[in-house]
N, C-alpha and C positions, 0 to 999 in steps of 0.2 A: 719502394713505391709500386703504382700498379705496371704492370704491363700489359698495352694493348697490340695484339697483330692477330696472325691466321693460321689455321692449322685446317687443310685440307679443305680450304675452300670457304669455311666458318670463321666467322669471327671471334673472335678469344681474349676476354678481357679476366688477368690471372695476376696473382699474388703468392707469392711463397715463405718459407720462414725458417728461423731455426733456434733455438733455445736448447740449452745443457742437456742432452740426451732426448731432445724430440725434434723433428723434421717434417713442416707441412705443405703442402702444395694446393691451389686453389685456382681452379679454372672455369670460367663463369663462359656460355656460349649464348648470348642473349637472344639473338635471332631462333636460335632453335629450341629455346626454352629448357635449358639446361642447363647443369653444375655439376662441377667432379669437386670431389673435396678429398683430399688424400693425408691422413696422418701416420705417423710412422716413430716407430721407439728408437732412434737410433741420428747420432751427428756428431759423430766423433772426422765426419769428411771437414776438408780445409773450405771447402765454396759448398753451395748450392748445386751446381749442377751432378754433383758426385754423389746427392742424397738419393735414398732408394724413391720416396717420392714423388720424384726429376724423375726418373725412368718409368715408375711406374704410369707415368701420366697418358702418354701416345699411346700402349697399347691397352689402355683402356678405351681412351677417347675413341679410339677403332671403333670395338666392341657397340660404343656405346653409338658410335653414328652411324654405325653398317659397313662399313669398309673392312673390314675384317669380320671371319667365322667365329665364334667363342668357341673356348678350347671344350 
């Protein structure tokens, strides 16, 4: 299902997924007028949170709201 909560203060309404060799993640920020969509070739993990995805999502979300420098 979806999940709704916060990441730095923003509200985050997100969904992720996983099917035979693909891994997606999906992070809607409505207030701020943004989405990250993140897909990924790879789920041979046991859960979700061990997908590359999963990780890649924070230091993006940085990037993308200014809390962090891009590399």
């Amino acid at each position: 299902g979806w999940m709704i909560g916060e990441y730095g203060g923003h509200r985050v309404v997100g969904h992720a997924g996983i099917d035979l060799g693909y891994n997606a993640f999906m992070s809607l920020l409505p207030d701020d007028d943004m989405a990250l969509i993140i897909l990924a070739n790879q789920s041979d993990a046991e859960n979700l949170t061990s997908l590359p995805a999963f990780f890649m999502r924070d230091p993006i979300l940085d990037i993308l709201l200014g809390t962090t420098a891009a590399p």
